[in-house]
C-alpha positions as CSV (number, residue, x, y, z in Angstrom):
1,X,-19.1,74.9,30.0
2,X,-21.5,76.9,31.7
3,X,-23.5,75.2,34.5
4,X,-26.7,76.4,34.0
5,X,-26.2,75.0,30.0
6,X,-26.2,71.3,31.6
7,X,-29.7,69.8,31.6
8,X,-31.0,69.4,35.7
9,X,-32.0,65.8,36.7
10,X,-34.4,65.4,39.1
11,X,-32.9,62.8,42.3
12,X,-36.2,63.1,44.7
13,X,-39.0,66.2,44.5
14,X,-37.0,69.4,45.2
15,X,-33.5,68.2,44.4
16,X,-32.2,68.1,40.9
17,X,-28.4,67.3,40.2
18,X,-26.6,68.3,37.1
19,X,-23.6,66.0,35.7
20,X,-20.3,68.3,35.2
21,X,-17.9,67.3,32.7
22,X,-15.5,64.9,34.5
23,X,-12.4,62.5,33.3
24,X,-11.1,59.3,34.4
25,X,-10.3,60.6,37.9
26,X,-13.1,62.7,38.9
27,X,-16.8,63.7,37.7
28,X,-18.0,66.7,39.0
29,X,-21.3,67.7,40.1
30,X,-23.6,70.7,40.7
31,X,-26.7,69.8,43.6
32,X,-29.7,72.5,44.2
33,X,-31.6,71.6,47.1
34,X,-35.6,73.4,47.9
35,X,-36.3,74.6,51.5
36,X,-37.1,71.3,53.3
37,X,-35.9,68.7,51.5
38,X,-33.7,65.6,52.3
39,X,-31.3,63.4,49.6
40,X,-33.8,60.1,49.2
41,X,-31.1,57.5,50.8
42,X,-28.2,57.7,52.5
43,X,-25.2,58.5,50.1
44,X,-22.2,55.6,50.8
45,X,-18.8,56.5,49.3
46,X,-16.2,53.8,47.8
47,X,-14.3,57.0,46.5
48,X,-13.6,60.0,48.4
49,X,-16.2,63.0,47.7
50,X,-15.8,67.0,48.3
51,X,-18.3,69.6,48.3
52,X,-18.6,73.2,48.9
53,X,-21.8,75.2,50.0
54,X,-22.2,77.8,47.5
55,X,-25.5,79.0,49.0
56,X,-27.7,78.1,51.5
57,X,-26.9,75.6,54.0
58,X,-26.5,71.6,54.0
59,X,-27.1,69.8,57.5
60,X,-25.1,66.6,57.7
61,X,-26.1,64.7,60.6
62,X,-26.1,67.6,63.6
63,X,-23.3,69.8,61.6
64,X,-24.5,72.6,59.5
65,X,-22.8,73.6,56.5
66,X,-23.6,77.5,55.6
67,X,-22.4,78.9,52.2
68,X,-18.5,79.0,51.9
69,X,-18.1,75.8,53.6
70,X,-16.1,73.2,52.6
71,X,-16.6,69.4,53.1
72,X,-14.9,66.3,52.4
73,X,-16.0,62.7,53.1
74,X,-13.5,59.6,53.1
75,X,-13.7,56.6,51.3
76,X,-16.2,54.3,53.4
77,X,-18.4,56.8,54.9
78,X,-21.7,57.9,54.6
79,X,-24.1,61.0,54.6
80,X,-27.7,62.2,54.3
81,X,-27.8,66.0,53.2
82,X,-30.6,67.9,53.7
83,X,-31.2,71.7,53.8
84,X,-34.2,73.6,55.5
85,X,-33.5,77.0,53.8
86,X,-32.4,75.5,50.3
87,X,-28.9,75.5,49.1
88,X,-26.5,74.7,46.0
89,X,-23.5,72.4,46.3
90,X,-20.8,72.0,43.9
91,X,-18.5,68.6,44.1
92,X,-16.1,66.4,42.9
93,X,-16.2,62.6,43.2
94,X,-13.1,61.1,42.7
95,X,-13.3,57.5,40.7
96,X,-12.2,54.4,41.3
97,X,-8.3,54.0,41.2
98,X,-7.5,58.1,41.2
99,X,-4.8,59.1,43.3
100,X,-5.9,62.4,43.6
């Protein structure tokens, strides 16, 4: 699969996402953000979710994330990206009941 083959959905104006293929464990996911814009709620995880900044750079709270950077959130916790130059995220969200 080549990522730019998977049709963009738009989440809020300047964000689209596109679905990866995924199995009963993880999906994956592919998240192009404009300059200036801000995921439309706050993003709460059951599952554990990792992302990695493959340009750009995603602020989390008062940490900035610049391409190469790689992130992981816990089951439980909770996030608001946002970027002010633009950026592109690819990550995995593991599923309820992986062990992964």
């Amino acid at each position: 699969m080549h990522v730019d083959d998977v049709i963009p959905i738009d989440v809020a104006p300047g964000i689209v996402r596109r679905r990866l293929a995924g199995t009963e464990y993880a999906r994956g996911w592919l998240i192009d953000f404009a300059p200036g814009t801000e995921w439309p709620e706050v993003d709460v995880h059951t599952t554990e979710e990792r992302y990695y900044v493959l340009s750009g750079e995603v602020i989390e709270g008062s940490e900035r994330h610049p391409a190469g950077t790689y992130v992981v959130f816990a089951p439980g916790s909770r996030h608001r990206p946002r970027s002010e130059t633009g950026a592109r995220m690819l990550g995995i969200s593991m599923t309820p009941g992986s062990t992964a």
